[in-house]
N, C-alpha and C positions, 0 to 999 in steps of 0.2 A: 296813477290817475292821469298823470299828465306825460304826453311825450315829449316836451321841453319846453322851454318857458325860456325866450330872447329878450336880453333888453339891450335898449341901446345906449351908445354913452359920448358924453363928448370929445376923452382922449382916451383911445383906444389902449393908448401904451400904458397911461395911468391906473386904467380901471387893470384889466390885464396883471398889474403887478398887485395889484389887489387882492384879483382873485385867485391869483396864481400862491401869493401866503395865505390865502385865506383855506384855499384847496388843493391845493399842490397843482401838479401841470397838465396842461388841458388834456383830455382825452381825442381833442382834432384841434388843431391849429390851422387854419387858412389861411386862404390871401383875404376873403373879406367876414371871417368873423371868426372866436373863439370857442372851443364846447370843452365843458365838462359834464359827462354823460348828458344829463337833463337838463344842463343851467345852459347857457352860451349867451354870448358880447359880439354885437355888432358896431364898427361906427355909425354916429347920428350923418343924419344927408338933411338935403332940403325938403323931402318928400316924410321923414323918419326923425323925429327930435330925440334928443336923449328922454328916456326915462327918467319921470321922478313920484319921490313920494311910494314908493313901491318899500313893502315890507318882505324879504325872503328869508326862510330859515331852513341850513342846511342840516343835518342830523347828522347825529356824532356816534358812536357807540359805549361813551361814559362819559359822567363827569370832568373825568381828568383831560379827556382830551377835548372838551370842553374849554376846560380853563387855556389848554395847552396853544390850542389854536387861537383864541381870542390873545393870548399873552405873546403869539408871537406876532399879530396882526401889530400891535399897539409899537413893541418893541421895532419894527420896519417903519413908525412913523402913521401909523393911522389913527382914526380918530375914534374912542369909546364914546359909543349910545349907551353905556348899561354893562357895568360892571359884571362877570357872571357869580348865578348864583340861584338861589332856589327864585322861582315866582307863585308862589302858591294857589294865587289869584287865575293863573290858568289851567293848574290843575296840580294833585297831590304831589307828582315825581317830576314835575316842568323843574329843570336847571336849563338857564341861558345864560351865555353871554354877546352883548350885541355891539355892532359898529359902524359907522358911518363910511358908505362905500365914497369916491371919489366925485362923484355927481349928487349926494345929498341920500343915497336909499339906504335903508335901513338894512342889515346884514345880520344875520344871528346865527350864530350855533349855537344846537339845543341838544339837548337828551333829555330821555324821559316819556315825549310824544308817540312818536311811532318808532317801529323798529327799524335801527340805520340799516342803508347796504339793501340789498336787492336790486341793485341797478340806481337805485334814486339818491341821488345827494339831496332835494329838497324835501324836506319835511313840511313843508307847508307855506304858505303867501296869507300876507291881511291888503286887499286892495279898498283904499278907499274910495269912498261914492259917493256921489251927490244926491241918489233919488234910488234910497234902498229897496223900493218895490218895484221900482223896474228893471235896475239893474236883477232883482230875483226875479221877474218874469223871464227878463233874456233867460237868464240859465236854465229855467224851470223848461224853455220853452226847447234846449237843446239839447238838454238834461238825458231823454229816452235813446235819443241819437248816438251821443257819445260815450253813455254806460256809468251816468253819474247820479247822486240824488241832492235834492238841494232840501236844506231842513235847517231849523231856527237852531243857531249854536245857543252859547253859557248864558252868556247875557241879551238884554235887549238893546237893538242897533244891531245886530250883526247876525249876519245867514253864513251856512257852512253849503259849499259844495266840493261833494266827497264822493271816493268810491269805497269806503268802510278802510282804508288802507293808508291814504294820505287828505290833505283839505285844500281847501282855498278859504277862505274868511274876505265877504263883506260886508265891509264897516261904513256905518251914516255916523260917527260921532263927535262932530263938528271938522276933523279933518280937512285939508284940501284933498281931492281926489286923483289916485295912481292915474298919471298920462303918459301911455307909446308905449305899452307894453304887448308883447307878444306872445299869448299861449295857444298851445297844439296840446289838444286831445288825442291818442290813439285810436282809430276805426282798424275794423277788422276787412273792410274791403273798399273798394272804389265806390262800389254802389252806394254803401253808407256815407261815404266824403260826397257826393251828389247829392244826398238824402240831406245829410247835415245841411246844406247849403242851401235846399228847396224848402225845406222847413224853414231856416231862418229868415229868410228873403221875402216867402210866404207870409209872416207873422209882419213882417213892415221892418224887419232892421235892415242896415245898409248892405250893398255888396260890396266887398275889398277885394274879389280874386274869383274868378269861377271853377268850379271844378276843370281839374287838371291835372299832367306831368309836369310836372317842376325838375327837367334835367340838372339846372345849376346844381342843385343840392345834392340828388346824384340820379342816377336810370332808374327809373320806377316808381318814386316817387310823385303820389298823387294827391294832391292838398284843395283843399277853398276856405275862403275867407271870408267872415264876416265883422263887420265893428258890434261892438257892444256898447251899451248907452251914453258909456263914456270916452269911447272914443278909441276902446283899448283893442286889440286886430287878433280874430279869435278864429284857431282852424280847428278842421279836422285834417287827417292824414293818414294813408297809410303808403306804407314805405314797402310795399312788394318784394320783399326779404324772401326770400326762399332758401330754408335749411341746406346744404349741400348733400 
């Protein structure tokens, strides 16, 4: 669903060793940010504060390694949110176990949800909100653009937007709400990443980038940007890949 999902952090080197036991070792290392397939770490700037309040969960392929990786995060010195183990309450086969990354976000591996590996380390995000029907209008409103659908999840308080494969979950329930977070949709062409942009812009949310090349990242690369009610900096992209 998602083509990566950035956040930013206050010590790059800290978060880093984090997520480096949390996931083993990044799939690109740079000079100004980290990736593992779909996840990546940036430093915070004065323009980009660290993330917080952000819930990510990566997918595991069983239980065991479940436990496996949560048991080695704790043993390196970090911090448990949530012991693993079944949670029934979000669904029949949910097993997590969760952790406290180095800037306060909540960190889980899970099994049980969707099926690990396909390119995707996340299994899914809970972003908190201050003003649940609008932050669903954003989505609903960019939803056809970027090949998603937005519909009421388990409980009340909380909308899912999905592409029947992975989620994003947001939550109004009393939380403080996820700030500086970074997600990228996949478009299948430029004209779509213009489209996304004209539609959102059109509806009254903010602009953060206009459609474009974005060389830093690499050649071909076409992205824009918009905030979402809360603040949080929402693309489309498509990254001009051509098979060989």
């Amino acid at each position: 669903m998602l083509d990566h999902v950035t956040i930013r952090v206050a010590d790059r080197a800290a978060s880093r060793r984090f997520y480096d036991t949390l996931l083993g070792a990044p799939t690109h290392a740079g000079e100004h940010f980290d990736q593992w397939q779909d996840f990546s770490l940036a430093e915070e700037d004065s323009e980009h504060p660290a993330t917080r309040r952000l819930h990510v969960a990566f997918g595991a392929f069983s239980r065991d390694e479940v436990d496996a990786r949560w048991r080695g995060a704790i043993e390196a010195g970090f911090e448990s949110d949530g012991e693993p183990g079944p949670r029934p309450r979000y669904g029949p086969d949910y097993y997590g176990g969760f952790l406290r990354d180095p800037d306060g976000n909540s960190a889980e591996v899970v099994h049980g949800v969707h099926p690990a590996g396909g390119g995707n380390l996340i299994d899914h995000l809970w972003l908190g909100v201050a003003d649940l029907e609008a932050s669903r209008r954003f989505y609903e409103t960019i939803a056809p653009v970027v090949g998603v659908r937005v519909v009421d999840a388990s409980r009340p308080g909380l909308v899912s937007v999905t592409n029947g494969e992975r989620h994003a979950i947001l939550v109004a329930d009393g939380r403080p709400p996820t700030e500086n977070l970074h997600l990228a949709f996949p478009v299948p062409d430029d004209a779509t990443v213009a489209e996304f942009h004209g539609v959102a812009v059109a509806a009254g949310y903010r602009d953060n980038g206009a459609p474009g090349e974005r060389p830093q990242y690499h050649p071909g690369y076409v992205g824009a940007f918009v905030l979402d009610p809360g603040g949080n900096n929402v693309e489309a992209v498509n990254h001009n890949r051509r098979e060989p």
